[in-house]
mmCIF file of the N, C-alpha and C atoms, coordinates in Angstrom:
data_MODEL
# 
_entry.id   MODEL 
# 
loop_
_atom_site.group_PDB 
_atom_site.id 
_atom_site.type_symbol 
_atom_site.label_atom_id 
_atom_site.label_alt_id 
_atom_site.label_comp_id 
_atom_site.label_asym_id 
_atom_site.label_entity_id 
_atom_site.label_seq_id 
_atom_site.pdbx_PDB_ins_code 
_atom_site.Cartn_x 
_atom_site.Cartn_y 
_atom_site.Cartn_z 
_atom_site.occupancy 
_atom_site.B_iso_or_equiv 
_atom_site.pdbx_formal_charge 
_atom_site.auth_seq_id 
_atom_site.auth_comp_id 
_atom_site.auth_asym_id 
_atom_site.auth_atom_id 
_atom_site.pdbx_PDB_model_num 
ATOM 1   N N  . UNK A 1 1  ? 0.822   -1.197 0.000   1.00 0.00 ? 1  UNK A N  1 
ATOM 2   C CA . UNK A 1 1  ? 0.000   0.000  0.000   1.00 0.00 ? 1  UNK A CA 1 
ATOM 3   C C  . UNK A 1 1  ? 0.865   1.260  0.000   1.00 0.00 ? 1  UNK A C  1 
ATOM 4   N N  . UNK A 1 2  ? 2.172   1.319  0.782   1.00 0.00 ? 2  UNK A N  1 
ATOM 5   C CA . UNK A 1 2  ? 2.884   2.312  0.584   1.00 0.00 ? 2  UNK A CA 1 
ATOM 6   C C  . UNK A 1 2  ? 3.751   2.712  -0.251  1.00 0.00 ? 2  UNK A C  1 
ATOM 7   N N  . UNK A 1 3  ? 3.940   1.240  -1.416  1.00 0.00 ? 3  UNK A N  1 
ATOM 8   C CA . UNK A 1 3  ? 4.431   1.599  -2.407  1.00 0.00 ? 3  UNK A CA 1 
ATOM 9   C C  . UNK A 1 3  ? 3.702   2.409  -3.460  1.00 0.00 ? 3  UNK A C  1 
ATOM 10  N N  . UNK A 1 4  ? 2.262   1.760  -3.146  1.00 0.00 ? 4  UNK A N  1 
ATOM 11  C CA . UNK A 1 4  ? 1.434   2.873  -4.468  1.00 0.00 ? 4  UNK A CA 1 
ATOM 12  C C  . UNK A 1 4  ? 1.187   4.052  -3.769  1.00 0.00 ? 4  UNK A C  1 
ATOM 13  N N  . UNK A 1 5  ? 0.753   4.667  -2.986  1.00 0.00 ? 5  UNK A N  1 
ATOM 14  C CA . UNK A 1 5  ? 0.741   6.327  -2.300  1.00 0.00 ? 5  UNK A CA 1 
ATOM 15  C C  . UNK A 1 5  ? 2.362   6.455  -2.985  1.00 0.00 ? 5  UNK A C  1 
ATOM 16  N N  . UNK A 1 6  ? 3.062   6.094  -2.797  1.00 0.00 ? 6  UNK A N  1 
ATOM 17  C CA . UNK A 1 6  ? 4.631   6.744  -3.393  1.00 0.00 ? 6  UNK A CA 1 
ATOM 18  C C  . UNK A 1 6  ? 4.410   6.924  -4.839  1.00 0.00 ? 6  UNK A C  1 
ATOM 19  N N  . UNK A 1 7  ? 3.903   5.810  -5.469  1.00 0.00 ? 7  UNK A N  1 
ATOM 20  C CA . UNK A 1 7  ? 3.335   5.989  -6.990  1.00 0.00 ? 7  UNK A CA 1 
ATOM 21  C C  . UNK A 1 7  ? 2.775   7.220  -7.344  1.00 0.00 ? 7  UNK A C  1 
ATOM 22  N N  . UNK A 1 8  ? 1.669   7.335  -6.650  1.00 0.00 ? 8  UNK A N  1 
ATOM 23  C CA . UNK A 1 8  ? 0.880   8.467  -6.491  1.00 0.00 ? 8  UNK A CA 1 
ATOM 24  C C  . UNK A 1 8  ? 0.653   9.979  -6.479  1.00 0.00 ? 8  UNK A C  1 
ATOM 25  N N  . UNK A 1 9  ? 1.859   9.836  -5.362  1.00 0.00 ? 9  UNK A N  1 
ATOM 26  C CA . UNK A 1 9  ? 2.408   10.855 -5.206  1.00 0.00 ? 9  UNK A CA 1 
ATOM 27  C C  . UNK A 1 9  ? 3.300   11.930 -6.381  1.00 0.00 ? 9  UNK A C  1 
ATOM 28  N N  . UNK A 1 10 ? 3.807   10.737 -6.370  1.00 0.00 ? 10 UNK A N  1 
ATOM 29  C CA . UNK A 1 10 ? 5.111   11.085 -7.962  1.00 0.00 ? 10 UNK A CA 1 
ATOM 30  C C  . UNK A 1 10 ? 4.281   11.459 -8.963  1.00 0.00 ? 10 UNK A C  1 
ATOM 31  N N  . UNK A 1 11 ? 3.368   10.432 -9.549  1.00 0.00 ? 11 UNK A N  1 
ATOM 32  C CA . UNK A 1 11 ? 2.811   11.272 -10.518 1.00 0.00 ? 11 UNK A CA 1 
ATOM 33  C C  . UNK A 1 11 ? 1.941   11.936 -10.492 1.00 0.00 ? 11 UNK A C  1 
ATOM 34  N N  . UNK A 1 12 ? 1.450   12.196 -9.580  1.00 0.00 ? 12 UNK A N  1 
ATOM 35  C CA . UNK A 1 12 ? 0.643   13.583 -9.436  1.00 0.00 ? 12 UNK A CA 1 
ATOM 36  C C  . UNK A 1 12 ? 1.845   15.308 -9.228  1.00 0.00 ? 12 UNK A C  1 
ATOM 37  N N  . UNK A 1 13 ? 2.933   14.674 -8.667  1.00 0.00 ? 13 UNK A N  1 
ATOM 38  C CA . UNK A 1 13 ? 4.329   15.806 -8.718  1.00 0.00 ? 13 UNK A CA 1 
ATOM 39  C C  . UNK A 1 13 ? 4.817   16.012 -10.246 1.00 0.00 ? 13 UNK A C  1 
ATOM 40  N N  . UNK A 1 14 ? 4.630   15.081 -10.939 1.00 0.00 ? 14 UNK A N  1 
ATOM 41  C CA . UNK A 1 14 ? 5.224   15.120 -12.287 1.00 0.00 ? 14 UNK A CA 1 
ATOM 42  C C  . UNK A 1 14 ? 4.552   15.640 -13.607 1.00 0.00 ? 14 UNK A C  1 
ATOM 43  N N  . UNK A 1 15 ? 2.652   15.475 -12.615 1.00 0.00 ? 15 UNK A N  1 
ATOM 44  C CA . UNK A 1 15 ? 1.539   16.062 -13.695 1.00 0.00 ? 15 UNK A CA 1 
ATOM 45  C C  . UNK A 1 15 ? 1.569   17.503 -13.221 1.00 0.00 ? 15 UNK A C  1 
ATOM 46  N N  . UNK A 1 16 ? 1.722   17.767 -11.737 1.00 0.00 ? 16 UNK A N  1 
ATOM 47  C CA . UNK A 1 16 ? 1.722   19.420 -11.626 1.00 0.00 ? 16 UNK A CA 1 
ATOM 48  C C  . UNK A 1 16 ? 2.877   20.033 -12.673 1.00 0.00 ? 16 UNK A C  1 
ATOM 49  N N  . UNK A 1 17 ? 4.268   19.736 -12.234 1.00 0.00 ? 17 UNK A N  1 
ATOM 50  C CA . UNK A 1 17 ? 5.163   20.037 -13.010 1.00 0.00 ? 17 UNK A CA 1 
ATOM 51  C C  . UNK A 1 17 ? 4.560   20.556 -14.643 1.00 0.00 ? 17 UNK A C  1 
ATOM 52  N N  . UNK A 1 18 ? 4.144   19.262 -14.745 1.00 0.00 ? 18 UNK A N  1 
ATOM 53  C CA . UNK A 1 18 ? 4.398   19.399 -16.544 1.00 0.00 ? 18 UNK A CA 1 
ATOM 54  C C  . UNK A 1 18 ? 2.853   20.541 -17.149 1.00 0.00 ? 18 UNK A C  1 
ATOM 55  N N  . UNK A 1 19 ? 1.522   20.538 -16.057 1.00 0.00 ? 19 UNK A N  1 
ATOM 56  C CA . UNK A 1 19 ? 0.775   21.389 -16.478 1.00 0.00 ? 19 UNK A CA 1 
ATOM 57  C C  . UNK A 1 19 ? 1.397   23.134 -16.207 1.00 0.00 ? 19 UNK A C  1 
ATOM 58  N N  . UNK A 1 20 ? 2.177   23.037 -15.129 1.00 0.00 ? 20 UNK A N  1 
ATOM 59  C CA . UNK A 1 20 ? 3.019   24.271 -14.720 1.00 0.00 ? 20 UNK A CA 1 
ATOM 60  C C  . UNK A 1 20 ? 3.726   24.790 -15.841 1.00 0.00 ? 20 UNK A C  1 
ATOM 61  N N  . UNK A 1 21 ? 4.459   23.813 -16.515 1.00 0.00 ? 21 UNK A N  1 
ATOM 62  C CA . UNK A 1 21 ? 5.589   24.147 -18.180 1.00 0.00 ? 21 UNK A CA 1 
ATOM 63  C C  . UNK A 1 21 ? 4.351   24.631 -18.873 1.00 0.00 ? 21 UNK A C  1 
ATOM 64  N N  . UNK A 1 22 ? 3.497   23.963 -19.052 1.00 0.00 ? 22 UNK A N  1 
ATOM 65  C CA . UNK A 1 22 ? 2.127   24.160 -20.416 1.00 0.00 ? 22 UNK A CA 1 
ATOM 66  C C  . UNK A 1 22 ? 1.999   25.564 -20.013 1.00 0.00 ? 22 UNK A C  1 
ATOM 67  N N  . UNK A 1 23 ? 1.118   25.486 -18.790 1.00 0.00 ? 23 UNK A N  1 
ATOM 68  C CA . UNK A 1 23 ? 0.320   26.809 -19.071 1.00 0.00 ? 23 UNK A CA 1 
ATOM 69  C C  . UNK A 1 23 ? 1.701   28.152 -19.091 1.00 0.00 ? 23 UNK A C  1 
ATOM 70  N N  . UNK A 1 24 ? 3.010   28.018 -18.392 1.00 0.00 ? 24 UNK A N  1 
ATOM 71  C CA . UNK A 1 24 ? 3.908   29.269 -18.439 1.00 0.00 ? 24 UNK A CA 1 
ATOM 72  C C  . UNK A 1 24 ? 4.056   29.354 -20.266 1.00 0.00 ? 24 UNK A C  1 
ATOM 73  N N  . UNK A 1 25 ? 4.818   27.409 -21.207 1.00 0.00 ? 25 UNK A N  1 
ATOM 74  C CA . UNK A 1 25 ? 4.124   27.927 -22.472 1.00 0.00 ? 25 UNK A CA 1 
ATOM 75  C C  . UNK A 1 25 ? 2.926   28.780 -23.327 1.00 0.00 ? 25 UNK A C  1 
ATOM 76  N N  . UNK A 1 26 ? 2.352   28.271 -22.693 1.00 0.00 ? 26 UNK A N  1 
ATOM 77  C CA . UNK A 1 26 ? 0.903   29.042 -23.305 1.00 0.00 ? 26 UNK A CA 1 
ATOM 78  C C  . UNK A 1 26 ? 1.077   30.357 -23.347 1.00 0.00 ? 26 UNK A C  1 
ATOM 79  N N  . UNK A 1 27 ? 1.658   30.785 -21.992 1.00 0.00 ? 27 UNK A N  1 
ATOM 80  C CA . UNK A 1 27 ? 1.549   32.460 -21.286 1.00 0.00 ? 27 UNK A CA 1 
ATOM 81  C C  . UNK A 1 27 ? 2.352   32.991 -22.160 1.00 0.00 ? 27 UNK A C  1 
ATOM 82  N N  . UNK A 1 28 ? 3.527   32.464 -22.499 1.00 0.00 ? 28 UNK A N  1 
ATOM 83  C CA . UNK A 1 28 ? 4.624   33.158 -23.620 1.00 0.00 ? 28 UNK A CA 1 
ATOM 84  C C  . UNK A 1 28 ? 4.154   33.131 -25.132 1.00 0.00 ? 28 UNK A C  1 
ATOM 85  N N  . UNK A 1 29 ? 3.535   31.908 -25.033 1.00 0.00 ? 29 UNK A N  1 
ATOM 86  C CA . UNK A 1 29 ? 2.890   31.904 -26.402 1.00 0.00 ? 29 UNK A CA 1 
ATOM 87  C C  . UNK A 1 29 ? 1.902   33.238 -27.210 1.00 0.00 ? 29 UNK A C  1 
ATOM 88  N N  . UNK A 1 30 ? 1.308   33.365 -26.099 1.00 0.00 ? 30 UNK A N  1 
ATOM 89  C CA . UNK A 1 30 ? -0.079  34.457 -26.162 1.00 0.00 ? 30 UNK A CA 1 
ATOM 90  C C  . UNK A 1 30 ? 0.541   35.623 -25.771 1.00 0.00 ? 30 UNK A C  1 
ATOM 91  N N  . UNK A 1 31 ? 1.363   36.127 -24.908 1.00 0.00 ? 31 UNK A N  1 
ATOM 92  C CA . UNK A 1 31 ? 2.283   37.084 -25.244 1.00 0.00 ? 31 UNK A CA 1 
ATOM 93  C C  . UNK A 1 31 ? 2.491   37.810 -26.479 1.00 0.00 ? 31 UNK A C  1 
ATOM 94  N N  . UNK A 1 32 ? 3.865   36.577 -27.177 1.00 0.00 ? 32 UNK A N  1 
ATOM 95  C CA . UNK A 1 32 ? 4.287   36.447 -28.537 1.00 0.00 ? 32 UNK A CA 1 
ATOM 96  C C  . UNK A 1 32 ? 3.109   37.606 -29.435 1.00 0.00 ? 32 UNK A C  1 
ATOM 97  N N  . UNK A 1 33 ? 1.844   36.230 -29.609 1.00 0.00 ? 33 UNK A N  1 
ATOM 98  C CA . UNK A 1 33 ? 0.746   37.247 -30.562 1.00 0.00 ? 33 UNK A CA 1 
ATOM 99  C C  . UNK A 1 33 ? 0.365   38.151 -30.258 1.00 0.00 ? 33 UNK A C  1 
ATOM 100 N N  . UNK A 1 34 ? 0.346   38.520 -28.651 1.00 0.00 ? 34 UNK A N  1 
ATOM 101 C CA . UNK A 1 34 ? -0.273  40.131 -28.487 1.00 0.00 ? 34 UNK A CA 1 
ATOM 102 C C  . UNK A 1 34 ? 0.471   40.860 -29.183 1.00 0.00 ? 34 UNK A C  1 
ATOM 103 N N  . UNK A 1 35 ? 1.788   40.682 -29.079 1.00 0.00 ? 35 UNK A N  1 
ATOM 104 C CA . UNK A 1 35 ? 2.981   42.186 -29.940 1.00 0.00 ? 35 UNK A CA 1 
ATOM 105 C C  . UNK A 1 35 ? 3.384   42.072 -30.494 1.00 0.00 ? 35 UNK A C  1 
ATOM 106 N N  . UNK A 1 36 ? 2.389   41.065 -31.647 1.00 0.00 ? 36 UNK A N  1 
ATOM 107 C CA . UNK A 1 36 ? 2.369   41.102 -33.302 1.00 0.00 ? 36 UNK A CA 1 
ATOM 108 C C  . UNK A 1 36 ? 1.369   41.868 -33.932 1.00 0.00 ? 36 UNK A C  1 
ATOM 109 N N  . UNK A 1 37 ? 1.596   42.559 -34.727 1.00 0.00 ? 37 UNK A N  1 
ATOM 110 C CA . UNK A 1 37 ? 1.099   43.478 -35.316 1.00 0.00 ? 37 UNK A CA 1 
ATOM 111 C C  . UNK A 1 37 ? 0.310   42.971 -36.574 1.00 0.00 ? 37 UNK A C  1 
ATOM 112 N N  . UNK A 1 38 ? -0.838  42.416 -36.600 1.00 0.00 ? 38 UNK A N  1 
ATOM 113 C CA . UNK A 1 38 ? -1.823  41.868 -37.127 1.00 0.00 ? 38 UNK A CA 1 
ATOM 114 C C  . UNK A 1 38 ? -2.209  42.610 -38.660 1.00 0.00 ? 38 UNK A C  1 
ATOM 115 N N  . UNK A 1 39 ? -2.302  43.722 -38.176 1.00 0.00 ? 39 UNK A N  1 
ATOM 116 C CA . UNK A 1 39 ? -3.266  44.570 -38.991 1.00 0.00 ? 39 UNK A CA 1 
ATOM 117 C C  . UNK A 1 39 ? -2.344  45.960 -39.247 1.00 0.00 ? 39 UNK A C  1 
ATOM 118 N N  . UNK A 1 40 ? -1.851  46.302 -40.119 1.00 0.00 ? 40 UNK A N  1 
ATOM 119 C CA . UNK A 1 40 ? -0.749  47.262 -40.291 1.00 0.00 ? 40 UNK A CA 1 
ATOM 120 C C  . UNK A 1 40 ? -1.895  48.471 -40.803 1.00 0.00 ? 40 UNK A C  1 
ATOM 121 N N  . UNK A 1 41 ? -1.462  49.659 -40.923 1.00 0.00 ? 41 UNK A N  1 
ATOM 122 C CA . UNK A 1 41 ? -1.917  50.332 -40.937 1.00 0.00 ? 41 UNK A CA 1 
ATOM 123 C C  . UNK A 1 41 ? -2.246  50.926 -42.284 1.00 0.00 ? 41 UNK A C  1 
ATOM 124 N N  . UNK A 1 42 ? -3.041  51.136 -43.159 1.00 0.00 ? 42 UNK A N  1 
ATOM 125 C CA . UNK A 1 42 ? -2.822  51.101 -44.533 1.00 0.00 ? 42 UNK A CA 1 
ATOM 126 C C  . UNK A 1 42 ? -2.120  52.731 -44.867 1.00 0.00 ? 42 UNK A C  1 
ATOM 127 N N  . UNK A 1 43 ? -1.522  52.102 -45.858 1.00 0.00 ? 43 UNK A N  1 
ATOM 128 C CA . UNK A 1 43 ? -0.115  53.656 -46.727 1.00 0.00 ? 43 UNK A CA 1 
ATOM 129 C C  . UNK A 1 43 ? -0.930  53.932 -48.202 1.00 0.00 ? 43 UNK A C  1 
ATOM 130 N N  . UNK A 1 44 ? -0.737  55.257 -48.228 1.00 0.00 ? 44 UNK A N  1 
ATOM 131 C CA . UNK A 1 44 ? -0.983  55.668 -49.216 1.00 0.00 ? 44 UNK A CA 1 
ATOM 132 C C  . UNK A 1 44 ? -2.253  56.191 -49.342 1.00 0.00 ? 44 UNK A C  1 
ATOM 133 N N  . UNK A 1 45 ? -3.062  56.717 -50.259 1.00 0.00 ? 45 UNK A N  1 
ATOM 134 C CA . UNK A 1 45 ? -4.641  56.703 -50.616 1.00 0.00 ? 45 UNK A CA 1 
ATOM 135 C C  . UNK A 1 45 ? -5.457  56.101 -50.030 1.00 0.00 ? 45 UNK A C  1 
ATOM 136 N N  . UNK A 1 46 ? -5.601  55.465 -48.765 1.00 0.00 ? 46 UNK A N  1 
ATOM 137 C CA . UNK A 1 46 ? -6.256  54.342 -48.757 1.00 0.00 ? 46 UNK A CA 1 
ATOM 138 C C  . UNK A 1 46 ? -8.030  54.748 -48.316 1.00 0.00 ? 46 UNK A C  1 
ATOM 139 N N  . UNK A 1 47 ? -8.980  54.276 -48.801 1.00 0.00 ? 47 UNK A N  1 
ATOM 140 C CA . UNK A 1 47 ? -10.108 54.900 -48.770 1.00 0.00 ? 47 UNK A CA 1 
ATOM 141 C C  . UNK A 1 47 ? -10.603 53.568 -47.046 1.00 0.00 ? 47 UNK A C  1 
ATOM 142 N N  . UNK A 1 48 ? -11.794 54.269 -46.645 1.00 0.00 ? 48 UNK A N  1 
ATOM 143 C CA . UNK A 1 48 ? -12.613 53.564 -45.953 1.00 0.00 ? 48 UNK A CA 1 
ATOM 144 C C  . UNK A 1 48 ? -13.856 52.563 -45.991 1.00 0.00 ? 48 UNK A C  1 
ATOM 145 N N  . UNK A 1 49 ? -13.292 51.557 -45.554 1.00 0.00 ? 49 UNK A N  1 
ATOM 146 C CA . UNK A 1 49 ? -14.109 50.690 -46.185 1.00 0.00 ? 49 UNK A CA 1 
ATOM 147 C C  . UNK A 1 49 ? -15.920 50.356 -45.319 1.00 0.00 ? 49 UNK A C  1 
ATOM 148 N N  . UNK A 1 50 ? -15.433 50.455 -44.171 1.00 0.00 ? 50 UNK A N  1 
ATOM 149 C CA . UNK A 1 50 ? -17.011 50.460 -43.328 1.00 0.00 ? 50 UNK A CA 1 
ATOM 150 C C  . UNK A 1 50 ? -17.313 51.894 -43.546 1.00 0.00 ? 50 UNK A C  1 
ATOM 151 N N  . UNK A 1 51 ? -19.030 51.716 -43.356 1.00 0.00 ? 51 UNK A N  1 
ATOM 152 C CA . UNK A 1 51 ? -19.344 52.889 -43.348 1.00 0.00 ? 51 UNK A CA 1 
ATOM 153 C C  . UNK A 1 51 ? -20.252 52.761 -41.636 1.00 0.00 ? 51 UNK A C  1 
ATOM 154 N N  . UNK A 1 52 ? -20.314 53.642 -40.827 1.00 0.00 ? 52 UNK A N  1 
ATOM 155 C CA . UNK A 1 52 ? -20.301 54.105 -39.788 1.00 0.00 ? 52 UNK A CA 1 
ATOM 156 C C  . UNK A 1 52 ? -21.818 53.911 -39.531 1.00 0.00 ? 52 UNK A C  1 
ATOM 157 N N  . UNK A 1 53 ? -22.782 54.192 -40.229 1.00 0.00 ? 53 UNK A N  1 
ATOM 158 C CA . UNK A 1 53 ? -23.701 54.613 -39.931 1.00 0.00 ? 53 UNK A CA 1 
ATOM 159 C C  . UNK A 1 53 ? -24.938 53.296 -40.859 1.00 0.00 ? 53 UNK A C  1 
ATOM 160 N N  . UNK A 1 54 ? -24.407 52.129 -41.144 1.00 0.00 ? 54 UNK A N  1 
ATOM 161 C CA . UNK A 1 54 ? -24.979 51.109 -41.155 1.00 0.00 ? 54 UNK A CA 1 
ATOM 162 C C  . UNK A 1 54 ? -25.840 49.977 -40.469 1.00 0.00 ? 54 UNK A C  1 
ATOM 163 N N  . UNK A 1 55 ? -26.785 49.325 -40.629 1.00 0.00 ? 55 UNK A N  1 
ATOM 164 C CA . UNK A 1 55 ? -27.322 48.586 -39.442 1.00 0.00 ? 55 UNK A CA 1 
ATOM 165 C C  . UNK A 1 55 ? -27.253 46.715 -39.864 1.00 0.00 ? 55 UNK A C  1 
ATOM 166 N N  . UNK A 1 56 ? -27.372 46.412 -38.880 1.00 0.00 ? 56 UNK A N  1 
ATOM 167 C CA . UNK A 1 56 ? -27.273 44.942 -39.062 1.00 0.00 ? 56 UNK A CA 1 
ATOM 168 C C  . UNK A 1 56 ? -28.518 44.338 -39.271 1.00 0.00 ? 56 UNK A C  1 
ATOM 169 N N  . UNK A 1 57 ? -28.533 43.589 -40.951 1.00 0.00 ? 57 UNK A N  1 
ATOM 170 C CA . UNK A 1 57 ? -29.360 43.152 -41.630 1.00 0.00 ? 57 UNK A CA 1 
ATOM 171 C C  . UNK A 1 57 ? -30.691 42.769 -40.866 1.00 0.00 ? 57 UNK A C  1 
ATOM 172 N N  . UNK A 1 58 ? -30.869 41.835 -39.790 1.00 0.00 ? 58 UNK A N  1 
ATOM 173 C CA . UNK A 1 58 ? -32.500 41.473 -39.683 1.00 0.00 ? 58 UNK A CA 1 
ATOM 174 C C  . UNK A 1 58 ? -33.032 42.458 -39.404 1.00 0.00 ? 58 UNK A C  1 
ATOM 175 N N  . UNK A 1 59 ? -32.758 43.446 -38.876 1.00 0.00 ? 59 UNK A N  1 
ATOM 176 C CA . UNK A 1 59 ? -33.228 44.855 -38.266 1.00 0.00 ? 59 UNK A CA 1 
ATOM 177 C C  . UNK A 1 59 ? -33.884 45.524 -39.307 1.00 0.00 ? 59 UNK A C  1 
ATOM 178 N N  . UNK A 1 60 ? -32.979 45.598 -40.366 1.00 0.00 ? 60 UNK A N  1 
ATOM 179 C CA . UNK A 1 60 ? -33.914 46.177 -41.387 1.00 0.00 ? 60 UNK A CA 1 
ATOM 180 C C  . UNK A 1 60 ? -35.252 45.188 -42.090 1.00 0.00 ? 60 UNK A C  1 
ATOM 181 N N  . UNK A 1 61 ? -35.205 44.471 -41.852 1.00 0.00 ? 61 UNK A N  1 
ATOM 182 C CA . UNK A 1 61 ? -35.973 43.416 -42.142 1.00 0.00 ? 61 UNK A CA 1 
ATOM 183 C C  . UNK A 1 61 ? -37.292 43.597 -41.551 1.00 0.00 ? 61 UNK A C  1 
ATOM 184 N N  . UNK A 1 62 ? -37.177 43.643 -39.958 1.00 0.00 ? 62 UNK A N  1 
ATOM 185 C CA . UNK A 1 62 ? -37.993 43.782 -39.111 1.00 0.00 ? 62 UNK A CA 1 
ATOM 186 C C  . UNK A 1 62 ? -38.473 45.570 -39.114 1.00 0.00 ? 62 UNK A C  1 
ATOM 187 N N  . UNK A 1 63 ? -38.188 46.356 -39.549 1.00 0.00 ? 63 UNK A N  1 
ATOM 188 C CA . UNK A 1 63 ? -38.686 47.624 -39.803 1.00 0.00 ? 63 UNK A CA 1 
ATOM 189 C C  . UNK A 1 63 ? -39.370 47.622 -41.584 1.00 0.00 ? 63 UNK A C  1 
ATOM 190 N N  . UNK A 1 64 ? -39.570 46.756 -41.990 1.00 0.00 ? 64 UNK A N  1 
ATOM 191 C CA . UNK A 1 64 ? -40.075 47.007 -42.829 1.00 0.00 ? 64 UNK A CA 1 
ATOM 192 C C  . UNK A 1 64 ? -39.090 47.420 -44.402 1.00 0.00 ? 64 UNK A C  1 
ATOM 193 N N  . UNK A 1 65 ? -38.382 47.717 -44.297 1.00 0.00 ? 65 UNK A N  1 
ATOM 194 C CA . UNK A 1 65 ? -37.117 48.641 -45.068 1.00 0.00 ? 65 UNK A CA 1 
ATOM 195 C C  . UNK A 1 65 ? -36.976 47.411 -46.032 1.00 0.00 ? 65 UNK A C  1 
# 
């Protein structure tokens, strides 16, 4: 019986460990993409593509429009 609690023990020490590496990976990971610059800023002429003052389709639907 006290050999398996020693079992036990260990790998439950060896699963903390290794979820401890994951999630600090993860944390660096998601880092990384925050202070990547996704979406650059457009150069030159660049016109606008949404317009501001649009509504989302069922709405108009439901007013009749």
């Amino acid at each position: 019986m006290e050999k398996h609690l020693k079992e036990a023990v260990k790998i439950f020490i060896w699963f903390m460990i290794g979820a401890c590496f994951f999630t600090v990976c993860l944390h660096f990971i998601y880092k990384e993409f925050q202070e990547m610059h996704r979406f650059d800023l457009p150069e030159g002429p660049a016109v606008k593509v949404m317009d501001e003052g649009t509504t989302w389709f069922p709405f108009d639907i439901l007013k009749g429009e």
